[in-house]
BALOBA-1460 file (C-alpha; in Angstrom, 3 decimals):
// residues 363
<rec num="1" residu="x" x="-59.172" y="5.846" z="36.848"/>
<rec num="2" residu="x" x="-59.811" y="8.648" z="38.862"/>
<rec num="3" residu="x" x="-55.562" y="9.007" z="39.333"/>
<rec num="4" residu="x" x="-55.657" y="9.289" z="35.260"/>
<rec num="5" residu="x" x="-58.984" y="12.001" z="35.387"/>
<rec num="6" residu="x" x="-56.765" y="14.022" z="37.803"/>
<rec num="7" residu="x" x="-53.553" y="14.065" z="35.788"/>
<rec num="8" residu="x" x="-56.120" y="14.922" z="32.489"/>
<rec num="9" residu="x" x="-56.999" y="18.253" z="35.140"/>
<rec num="10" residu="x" x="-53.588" y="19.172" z="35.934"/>
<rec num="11" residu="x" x="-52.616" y="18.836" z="32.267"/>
<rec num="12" residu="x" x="-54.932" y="20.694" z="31.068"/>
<rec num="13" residu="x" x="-54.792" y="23.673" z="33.927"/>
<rec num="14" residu="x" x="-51.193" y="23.917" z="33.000"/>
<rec num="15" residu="x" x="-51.955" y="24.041" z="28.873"/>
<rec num="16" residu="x" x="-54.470" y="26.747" z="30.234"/>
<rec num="17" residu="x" x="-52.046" y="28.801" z="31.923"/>
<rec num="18" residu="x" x="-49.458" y="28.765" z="29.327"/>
<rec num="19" residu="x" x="-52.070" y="29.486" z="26.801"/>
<rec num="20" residu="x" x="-53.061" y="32.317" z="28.207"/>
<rec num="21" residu="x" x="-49.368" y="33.849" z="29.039"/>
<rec num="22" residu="x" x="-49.141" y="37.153" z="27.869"/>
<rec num="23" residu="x" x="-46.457" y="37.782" z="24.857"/>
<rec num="24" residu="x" x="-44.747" y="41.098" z="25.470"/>
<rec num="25" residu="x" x="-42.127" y="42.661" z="23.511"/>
<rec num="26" residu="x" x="-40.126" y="46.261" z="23.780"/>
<rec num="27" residu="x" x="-39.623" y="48.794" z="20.887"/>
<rec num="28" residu="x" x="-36.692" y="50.900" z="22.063"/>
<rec num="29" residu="x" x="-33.983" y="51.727" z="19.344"/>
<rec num="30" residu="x" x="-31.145" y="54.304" z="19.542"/>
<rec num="31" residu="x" x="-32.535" y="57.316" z="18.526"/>
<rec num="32" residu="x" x="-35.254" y="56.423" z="21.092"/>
<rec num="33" residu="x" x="-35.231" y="57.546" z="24.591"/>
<rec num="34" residu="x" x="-34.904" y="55.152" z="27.955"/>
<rec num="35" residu="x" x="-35.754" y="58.584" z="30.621"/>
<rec num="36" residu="x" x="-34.221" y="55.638" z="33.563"/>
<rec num="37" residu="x" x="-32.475" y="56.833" z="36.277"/>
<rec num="38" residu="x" x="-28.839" y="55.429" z="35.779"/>
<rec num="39" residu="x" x="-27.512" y="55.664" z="39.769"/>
<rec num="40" residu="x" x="-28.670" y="56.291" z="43.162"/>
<rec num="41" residu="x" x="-31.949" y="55.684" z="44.939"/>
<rec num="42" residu="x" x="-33.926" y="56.194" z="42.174"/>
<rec num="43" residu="x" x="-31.726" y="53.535" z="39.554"/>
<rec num="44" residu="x" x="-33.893" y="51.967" z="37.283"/>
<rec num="45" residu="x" x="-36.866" y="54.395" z="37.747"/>
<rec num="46" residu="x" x="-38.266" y="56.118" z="35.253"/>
<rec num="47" residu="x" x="-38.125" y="60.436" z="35.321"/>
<rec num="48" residu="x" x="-39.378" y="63.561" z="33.118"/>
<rec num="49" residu="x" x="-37.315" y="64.945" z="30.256"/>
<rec num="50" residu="x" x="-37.679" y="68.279" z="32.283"/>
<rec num="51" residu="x" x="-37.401" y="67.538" z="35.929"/>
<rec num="52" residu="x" x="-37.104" y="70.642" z="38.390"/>
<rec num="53" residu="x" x="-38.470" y="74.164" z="38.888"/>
<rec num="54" residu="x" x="-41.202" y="75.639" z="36.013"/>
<rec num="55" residu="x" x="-41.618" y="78.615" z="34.989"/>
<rec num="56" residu="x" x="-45.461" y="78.838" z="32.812"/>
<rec num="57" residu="x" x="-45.849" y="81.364" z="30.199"/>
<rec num="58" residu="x" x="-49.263" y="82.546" z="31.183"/>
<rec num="59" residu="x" x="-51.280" y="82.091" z="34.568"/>
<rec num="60" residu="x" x="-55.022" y="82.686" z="35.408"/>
<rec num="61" residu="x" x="-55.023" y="84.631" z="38.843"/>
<rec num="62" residu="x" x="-58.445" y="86.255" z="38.949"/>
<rec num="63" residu="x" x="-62.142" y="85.220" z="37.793"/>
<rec num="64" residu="x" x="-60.982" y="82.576" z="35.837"/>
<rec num="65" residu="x" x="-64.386" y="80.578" z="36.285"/>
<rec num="66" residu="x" x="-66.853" y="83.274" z="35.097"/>
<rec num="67" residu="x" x="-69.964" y="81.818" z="33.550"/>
<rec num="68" residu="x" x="-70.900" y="80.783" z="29.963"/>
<rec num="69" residu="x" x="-73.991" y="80.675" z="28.203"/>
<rec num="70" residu="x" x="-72.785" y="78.212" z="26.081"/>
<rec num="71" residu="x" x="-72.477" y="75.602" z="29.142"/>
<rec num="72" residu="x" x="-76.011" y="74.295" z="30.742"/>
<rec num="73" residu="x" x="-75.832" y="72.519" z="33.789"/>
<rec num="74" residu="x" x="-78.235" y="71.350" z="36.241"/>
<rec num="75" residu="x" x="-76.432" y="72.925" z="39.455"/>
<rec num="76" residu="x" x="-73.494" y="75.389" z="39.642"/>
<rec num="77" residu="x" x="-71.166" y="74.018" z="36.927"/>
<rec num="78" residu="x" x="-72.045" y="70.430" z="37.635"/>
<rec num="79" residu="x" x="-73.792" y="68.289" z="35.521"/>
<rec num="80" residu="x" x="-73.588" y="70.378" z="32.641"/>
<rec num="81" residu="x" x="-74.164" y="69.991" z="29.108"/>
<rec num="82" residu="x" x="-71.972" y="72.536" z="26.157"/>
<rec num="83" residu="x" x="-74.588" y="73.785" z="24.007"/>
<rec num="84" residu="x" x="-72.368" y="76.494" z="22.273"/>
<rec num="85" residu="x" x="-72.085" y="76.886" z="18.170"/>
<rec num="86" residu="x" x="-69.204" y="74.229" z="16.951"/>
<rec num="87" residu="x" x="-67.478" y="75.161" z="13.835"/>
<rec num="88" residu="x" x="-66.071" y="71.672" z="12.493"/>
<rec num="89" residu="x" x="-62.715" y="72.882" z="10.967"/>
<rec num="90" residu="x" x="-62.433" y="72.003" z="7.292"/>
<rec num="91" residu="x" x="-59.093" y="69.509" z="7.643"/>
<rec num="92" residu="x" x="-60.309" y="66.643" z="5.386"/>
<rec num="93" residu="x" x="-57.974" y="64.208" z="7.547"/>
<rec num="94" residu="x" x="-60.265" y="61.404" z="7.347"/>
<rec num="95" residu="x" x="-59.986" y="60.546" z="11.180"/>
<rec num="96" residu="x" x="-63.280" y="60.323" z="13.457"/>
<rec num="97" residu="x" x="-62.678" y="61.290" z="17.003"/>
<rec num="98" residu="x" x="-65.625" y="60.254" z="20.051"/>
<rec num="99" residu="x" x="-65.165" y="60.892" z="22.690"/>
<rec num="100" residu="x" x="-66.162" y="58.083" z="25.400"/>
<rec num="101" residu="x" x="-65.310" y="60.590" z="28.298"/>
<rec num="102" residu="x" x="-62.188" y="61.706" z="30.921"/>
<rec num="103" residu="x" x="-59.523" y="60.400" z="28.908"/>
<rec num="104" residu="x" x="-60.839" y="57.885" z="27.017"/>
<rec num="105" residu="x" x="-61.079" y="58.237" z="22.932"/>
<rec num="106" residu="x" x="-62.411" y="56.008" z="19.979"/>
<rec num="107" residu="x" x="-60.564" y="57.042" z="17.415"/>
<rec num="108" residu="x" x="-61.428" y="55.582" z="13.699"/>
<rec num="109" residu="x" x="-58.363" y="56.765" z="11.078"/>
<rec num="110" residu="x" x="-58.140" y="57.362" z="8.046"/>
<rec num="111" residu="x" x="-58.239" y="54.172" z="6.379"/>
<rec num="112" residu="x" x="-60.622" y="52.239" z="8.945"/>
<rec num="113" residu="x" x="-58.665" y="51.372" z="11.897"/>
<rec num="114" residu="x" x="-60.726" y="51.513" z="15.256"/>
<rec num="115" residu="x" x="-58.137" y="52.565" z="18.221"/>
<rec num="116" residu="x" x="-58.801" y="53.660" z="21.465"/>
<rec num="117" residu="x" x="-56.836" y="55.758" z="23.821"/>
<rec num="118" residu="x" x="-57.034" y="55.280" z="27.864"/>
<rec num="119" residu="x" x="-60.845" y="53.168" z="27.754"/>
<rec num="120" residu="x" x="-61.752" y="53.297" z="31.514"/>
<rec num="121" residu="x" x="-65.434" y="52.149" z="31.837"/>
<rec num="122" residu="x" x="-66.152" y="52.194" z="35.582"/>
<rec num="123" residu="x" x="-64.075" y="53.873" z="38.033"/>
<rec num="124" residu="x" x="-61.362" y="51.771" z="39.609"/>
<rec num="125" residu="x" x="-60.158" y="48.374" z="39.458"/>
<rec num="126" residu="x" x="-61.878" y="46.231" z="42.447"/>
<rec num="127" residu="x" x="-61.070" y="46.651" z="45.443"/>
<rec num="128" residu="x" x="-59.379" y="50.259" z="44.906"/>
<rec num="129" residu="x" x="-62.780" y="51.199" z="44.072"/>
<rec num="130" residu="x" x="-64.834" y="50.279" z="47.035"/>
<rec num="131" residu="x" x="-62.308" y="51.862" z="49.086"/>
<rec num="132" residu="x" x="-62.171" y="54.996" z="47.586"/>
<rec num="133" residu="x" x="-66.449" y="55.563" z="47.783"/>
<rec num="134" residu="x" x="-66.189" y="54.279" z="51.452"/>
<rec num="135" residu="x" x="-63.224" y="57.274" z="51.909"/>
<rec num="136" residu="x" x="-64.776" y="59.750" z="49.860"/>
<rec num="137" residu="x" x="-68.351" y="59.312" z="49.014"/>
<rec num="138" residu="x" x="-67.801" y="59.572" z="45.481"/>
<rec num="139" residu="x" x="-68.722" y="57.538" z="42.546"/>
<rec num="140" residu="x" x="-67.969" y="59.020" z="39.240"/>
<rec num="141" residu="x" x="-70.417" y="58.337" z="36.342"/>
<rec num="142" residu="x" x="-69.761" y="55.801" z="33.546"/>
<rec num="143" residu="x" x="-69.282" y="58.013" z="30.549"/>
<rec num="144" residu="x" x="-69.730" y="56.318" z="27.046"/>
<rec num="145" residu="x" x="-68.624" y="53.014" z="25.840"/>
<rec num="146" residu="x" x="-68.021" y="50.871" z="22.960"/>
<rec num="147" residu="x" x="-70.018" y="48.375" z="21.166"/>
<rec num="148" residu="x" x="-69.890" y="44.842" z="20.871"/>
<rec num="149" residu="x" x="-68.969" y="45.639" z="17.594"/>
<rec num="150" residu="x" x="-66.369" y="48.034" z="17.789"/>
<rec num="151" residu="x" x="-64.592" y="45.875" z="20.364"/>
<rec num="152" residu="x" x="-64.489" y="43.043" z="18.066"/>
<rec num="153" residu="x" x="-62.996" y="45.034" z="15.650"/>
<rec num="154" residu="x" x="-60.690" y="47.528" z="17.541"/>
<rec num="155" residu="x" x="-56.732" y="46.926" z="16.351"/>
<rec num="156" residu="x" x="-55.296" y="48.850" z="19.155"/>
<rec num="157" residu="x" x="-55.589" y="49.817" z="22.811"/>
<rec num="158" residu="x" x="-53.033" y="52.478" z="24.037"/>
<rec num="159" residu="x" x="-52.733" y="53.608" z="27.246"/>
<rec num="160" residu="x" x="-51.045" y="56.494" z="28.422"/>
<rec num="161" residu="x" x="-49.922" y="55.151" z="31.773"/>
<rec num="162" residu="x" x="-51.128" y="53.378" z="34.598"/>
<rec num="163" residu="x" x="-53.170" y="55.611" z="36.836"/>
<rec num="164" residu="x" x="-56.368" y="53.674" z="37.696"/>
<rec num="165" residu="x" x="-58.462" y="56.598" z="35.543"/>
<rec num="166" residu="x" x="-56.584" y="55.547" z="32.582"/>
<rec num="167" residu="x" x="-56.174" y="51.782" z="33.047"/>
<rec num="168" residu="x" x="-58.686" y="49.391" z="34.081"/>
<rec num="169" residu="x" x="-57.354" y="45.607" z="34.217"/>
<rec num="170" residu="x" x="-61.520" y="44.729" z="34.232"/>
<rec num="171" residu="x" x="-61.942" y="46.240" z="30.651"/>
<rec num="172" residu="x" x="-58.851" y="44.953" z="29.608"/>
<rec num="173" residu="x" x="-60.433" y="41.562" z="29.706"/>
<rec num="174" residu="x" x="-63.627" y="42.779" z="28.456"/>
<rec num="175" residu="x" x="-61.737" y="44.088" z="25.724"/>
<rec num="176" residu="x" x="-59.946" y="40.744" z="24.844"/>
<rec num="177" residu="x" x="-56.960" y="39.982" z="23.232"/>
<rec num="178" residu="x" x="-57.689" y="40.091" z="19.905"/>
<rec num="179" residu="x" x="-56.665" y="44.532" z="19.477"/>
<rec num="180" residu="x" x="-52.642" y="44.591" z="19.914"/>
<rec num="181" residu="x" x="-51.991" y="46.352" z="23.282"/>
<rec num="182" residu="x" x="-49.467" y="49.185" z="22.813"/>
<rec num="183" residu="x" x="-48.028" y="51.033" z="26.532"/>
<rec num="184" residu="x" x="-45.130" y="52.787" z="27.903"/>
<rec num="185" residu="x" x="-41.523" y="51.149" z="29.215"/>
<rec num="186" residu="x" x="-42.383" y="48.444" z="32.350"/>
<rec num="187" residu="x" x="-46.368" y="48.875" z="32.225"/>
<rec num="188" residu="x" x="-46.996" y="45.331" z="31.174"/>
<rec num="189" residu="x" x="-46.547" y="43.006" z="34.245"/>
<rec num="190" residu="x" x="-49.810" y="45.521" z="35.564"/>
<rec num="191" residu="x" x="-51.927" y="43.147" z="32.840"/>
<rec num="192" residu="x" x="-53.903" y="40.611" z="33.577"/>
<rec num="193" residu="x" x="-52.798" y="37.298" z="32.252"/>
<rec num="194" residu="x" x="-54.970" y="36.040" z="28.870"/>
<rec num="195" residu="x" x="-52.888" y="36.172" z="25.721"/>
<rec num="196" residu="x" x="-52.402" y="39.669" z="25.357"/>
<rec num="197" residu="x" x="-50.933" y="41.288" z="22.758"/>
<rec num="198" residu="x" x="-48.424" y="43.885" z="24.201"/>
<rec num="199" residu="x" x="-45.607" y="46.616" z="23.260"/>
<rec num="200" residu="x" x="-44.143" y="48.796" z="25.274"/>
<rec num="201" residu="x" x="-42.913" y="51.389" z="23.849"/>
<rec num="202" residu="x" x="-39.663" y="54.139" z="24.418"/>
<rec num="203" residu="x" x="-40.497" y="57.445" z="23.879"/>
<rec num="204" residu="x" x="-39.861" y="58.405" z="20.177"/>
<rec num="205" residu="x" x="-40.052" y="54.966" z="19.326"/>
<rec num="206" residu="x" x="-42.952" y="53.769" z="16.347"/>
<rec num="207" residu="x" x="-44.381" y="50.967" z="15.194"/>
<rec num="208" residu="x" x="-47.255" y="49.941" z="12.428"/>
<rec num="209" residu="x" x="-50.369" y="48.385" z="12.182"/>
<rec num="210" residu="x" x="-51.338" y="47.724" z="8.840"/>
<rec num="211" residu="x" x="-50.106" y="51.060" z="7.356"/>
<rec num="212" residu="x" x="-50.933" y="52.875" z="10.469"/>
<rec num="213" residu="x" x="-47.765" y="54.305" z="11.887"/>
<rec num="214" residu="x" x="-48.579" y="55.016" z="16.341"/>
<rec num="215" residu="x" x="-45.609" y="56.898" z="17.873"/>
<rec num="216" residu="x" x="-44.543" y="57.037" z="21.645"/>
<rec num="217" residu="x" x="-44.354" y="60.227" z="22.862"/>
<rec num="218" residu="x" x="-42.978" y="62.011" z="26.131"/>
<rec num="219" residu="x" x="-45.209" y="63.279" z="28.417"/>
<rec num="220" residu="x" x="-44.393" y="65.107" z="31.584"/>
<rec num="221" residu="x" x="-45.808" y="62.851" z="34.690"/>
<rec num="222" residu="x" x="-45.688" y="60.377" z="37.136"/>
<rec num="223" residu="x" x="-46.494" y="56.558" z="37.992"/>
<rec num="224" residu="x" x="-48.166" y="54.973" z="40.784"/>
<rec num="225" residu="x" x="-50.369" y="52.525" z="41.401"/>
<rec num="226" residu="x" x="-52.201" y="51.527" z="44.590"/>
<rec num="227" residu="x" x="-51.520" y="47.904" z="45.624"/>
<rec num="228" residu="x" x="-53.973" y="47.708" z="48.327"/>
<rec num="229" residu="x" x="-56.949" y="49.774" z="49.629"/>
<rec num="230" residu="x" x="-54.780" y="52.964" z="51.198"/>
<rec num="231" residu="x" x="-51.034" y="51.915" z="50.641"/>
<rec num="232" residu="x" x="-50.087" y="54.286" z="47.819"/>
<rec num="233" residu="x" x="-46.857" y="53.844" z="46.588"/>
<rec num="234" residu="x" x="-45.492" y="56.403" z="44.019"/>
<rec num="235" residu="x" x="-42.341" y="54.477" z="42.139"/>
<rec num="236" residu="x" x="-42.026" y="55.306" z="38.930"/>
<rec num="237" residu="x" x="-41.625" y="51.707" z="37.563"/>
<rec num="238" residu="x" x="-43.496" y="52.485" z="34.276"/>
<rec num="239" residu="x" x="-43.537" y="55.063" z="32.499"/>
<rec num="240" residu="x" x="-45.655" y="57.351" z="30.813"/>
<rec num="241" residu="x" x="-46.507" y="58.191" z="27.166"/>
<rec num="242" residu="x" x="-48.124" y="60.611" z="24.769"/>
<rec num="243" residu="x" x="-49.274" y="59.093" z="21.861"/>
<rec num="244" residu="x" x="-48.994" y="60.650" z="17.863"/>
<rec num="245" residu="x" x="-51.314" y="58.718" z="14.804"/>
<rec num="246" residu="x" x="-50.144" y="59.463" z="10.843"/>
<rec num="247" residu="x" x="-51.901" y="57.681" z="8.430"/>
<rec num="248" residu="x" x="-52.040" y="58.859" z="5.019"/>
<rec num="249" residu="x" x="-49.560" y="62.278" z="6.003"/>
<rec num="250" residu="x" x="-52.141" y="62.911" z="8.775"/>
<rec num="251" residu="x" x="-51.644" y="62.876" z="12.377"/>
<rec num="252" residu="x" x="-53.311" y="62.809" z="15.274"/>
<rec num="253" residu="x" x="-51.784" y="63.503" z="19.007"/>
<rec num="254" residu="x" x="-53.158" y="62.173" z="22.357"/>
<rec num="255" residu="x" x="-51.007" y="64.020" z="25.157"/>
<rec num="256" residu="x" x="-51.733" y="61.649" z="28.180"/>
<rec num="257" residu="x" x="-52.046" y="62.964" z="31.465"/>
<rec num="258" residu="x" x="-48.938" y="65.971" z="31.503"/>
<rec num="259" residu="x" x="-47.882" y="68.797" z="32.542"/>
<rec num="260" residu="x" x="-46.394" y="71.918" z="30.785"/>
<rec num="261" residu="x" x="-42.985" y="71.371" z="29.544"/>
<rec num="262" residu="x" x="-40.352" y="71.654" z="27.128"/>
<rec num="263" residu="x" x="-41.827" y="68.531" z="25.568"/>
<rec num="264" residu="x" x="-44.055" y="69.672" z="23.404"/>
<rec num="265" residu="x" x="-41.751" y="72.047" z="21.146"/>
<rec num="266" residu="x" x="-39.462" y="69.044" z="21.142"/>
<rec num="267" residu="x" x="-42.595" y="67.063" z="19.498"/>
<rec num="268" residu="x" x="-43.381" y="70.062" z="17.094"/>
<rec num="269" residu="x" x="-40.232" y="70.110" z="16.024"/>
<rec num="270" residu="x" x="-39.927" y="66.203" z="15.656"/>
<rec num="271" residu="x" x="-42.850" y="65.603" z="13.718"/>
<rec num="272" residu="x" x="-44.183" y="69.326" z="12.437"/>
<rec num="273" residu="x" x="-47.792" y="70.722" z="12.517"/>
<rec num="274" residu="x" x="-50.159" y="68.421" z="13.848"/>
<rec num="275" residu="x" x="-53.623" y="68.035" z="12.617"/>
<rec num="276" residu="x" x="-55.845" y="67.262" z="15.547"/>
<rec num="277" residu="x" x="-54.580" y="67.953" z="19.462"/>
<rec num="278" residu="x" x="-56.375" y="65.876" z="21.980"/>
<rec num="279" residu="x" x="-55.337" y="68.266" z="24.987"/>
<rec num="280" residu="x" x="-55.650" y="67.288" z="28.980"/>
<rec num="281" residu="x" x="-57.275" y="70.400" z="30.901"/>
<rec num="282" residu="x" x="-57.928" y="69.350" z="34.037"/>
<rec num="283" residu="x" x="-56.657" y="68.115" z="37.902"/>
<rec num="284" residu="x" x="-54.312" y="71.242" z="37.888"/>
<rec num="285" residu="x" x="-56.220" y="72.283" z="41.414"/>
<rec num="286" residu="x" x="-55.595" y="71.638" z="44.757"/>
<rec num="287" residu="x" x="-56.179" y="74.062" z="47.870"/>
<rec num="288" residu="x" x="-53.204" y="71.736" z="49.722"/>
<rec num="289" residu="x" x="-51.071" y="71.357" z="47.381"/>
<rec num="290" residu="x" x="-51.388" y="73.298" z="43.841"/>
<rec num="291" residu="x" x="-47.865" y="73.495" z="42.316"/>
<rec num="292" residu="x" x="-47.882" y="69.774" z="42.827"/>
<rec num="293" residu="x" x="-51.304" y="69.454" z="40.610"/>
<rec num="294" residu="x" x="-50.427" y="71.617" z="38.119"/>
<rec num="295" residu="x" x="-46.662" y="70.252" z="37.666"/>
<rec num="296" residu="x" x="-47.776" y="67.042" z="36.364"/>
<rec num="297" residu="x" x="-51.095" y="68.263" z="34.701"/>
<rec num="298" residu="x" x="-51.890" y="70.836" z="32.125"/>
<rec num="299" residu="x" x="-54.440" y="74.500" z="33.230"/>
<rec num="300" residu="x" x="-56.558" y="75.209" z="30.482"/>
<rec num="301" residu="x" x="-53.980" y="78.066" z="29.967"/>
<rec num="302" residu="x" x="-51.157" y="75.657" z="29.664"/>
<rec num="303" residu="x" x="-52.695" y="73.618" z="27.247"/>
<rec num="304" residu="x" x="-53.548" y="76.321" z="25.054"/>
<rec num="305" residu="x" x="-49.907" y="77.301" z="25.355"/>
<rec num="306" residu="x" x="-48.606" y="73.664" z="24.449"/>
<rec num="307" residu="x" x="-51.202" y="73.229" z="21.278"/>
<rec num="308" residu="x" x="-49.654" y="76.725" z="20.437"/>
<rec num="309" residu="x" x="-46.523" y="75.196" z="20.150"/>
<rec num="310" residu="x" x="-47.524" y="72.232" z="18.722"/>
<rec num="311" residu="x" x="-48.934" y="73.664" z="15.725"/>
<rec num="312" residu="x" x="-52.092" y="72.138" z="16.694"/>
<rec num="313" residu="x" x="-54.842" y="72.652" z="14.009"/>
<rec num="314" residu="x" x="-57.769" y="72.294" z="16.148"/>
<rec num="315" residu="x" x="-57.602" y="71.168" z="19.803"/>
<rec num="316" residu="x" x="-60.016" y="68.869" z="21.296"/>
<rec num="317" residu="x" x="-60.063" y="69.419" z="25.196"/>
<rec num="318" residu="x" x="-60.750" y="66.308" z="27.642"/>
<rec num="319" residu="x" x="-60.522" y="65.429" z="31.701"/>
<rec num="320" residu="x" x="-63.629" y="67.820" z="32.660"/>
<rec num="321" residu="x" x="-67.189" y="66.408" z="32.175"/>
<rec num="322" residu="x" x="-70.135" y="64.351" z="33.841"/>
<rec num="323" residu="x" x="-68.089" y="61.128" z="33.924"/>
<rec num="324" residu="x" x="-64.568" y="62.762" z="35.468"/>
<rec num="325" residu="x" x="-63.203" y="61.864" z="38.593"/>
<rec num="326" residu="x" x="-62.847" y="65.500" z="39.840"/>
<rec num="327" residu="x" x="-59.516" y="65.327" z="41.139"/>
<rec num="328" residu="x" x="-57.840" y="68.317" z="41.395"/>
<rec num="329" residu="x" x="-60.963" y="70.470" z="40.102"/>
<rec num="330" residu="x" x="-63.487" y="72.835" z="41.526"/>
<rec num="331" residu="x" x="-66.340" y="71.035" z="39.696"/>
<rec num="332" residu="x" x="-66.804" y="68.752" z="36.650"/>
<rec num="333" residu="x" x="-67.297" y="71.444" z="34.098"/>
<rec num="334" residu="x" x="-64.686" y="74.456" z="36.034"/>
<rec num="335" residu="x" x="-62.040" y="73.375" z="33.602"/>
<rec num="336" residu="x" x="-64.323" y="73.566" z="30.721"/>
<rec num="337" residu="x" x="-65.565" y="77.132" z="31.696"/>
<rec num="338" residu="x" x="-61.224" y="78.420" z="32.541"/>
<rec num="339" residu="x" x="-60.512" y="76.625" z="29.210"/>
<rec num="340" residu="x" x="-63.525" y="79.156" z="27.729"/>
<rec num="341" residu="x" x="-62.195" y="82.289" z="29.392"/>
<rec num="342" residu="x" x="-58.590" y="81.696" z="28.942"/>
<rec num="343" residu="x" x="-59.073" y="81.190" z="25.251"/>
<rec num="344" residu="x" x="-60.325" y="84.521" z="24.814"/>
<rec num="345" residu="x" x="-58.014" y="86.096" z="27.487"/>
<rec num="346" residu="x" x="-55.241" y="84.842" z="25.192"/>
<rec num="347" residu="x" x="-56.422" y="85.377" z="21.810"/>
<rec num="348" residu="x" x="-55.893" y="82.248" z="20.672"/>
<rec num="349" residu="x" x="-56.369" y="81.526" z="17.336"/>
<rec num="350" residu="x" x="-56.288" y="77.422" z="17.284"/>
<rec num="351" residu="x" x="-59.561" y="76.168" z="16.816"/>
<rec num="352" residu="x" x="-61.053" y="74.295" z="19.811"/>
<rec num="353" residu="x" x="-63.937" y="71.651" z="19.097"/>
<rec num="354" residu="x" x="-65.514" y="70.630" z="22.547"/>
<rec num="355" residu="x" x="-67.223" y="67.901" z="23.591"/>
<rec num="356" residu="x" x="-69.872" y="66.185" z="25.484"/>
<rec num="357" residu="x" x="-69.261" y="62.450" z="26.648"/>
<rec num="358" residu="x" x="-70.391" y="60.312" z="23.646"/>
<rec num="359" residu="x" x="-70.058" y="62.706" z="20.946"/>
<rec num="360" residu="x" x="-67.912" y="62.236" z="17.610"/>
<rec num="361" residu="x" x="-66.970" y="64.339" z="14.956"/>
<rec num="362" residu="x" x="-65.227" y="63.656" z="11.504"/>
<rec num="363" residu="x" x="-61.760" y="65.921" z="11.245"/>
């Protein structure tokens, strides 16, 4: 009896596990692009469309933080709040954009899809995390979330890459597997197993949901991902996506985490005019090592300079804020207040909407 209980246990641990394997497919085609390293050290690596030395069109030397009424904060451009007059551009595109804070969107389209973009809730994935407050003191604020209902109802989770600030195996499986999980080239075996839903994706390459068409997108990065509390291993095993929404002739573009390149006119010229820009402005600093920071991560000058370019219609800025990780800023809010100066020191003429963590506007 108790020989046949234990064989009922092992059967059923095994229909568990397979049960909860995780089905994966890739959507590559040939007029997508592989960016693998054919040869050498690096075979089978992933690598920029633009590798090498940059030149940037426009660079903030002097007073670039100077202050602005339209920020409140509680200390010296920390804990801040924007306050300034927002003029909702008149686009009629029927997509809702909140913003849940760092990277993370909720994006409802069009025709009443819920997707979200780079959902971290916390900070890092265990034990990551309790090494890095032990090293550094910090603990970064939780920043907004989503409902019970929206994450019953959410048909997509894309992620950008797998940095732990824009992937978070914990809400994975708080998220479930009921969304379909959409990623760059190689990022699925960093999933947890449960029955997820997952597509990587080659840059250029599309797929639908319903008659929501999501393409993959380069970005200009990096991927790493620490295995164990202080062993940091930058490989380049996955790669790294933007991420572009049309629905109804409407789209919508989520850069990622990037830096200024040759990219983005590629995308303009791919797709045309985009409606709404969600544009990275932040971790471009670093007293050590600068060019570094700002090679794989936009200034607020730079992005400005890529919405240019991508015929952005309004541009919705992101990686400052109360719940940011600071890395690679002065402050939470310094991007925010370059991004402010920088717009005017340029004359641009894109619209900017601006937000605070948990706010949403209809575009």
């Amino acid at each position: 009896m108790k020989i046949r209980t234990i064989s009922l246990i092992i059967s059923s641990t095994i229909l568990v596990a397979c049960s909860s394997a995780n089905k994966v497919q890739t959507i590559a085609g040939p007029e997508t692009i592989v960016p693998l390293h054919q040869e050498g050290e690096r075979a089978g690596r992933y690598h920029n469309l633009y590798p090498g030395e940059k030149t940037y069109p426009i660079s903030c030397e002097h007073d670039c933080y100077p202050k602005n009424a339209s920020l409140v904060c509680e200390a010296e451009t920390e804990n801040c709040q924007y306050q300034g007059e927002q003029l909702t551009p008149q686009l009629n595109t029927g997509f809702t954009v909140r913003w849940l804070g760092h990277a993370g969107f909720m994006i409802k389209t069009p025709n009443g899809q819920q997707v979200v973009f780079d959902p971290v809730k916390e900070q890092f994935d265990s034990p990551v995390d309790l090494a890095f407050r032990l090293a550094s003191g910090f603990y970064r604020k939780p920043g907004d979330w989503l409902t019970n209902d929206e994450l019953k109802n959410l048909a997509a989770v894309m992620y950008s890459h797998l940095h732990y600030d824009h992937f978070n195996k914990a809400d994975i499986e708080e998220i479930g597997n009921q969304p379909r999980y959409l990623t760059p080239l190689g990022m699925a075996d960093n999933f947890p197993t449960g029955g997820f839903n997952i597509s990587e994706m080659a840059w250029y390459a599309s797929t639908k949901i319903d008659d929501l068409t999501i393409h993959a997108v380069p970005a200009h990065h990096f991927s790493s991902r620490i295995l164990v509390p202080f062993i940091y291993e930058d490989n380049d095993k996955a790669s790294w996506n933007g991420w572009l929404l049309e629905q109804n002739g409407k789209t919508l573009f989520f850069a990622g985490d990037t830096g200024y390149s040759q990219h983005f006119k590629d995308i303009q010229q791919k797709y045309g005019e985009i409606d709404i820009c969600l544009m990275p402005i932040a971790s471009y600093y670093s007293e050590d090592n600068g060019k570094w920071y700002r090679y794989v991560h936009t200034t607020p000058e730079d992005a400005l300079t890529a919405a240019q370019e991508l015929s952005c219609k309004v541009m919705i800025p992101w990686g400052y804020g109360n719940s940011s990780w600071q890395m690679g800023d002065h402050s939470s809010h310094s991007p925010l207040l370059r991004l402010l100066h920088m717009y005017d020191e340029m004359d641009s003429q894109i619209p900017l909407y601006i937000f605070n963590e948990g706010e949403s506007v209809a575009l």
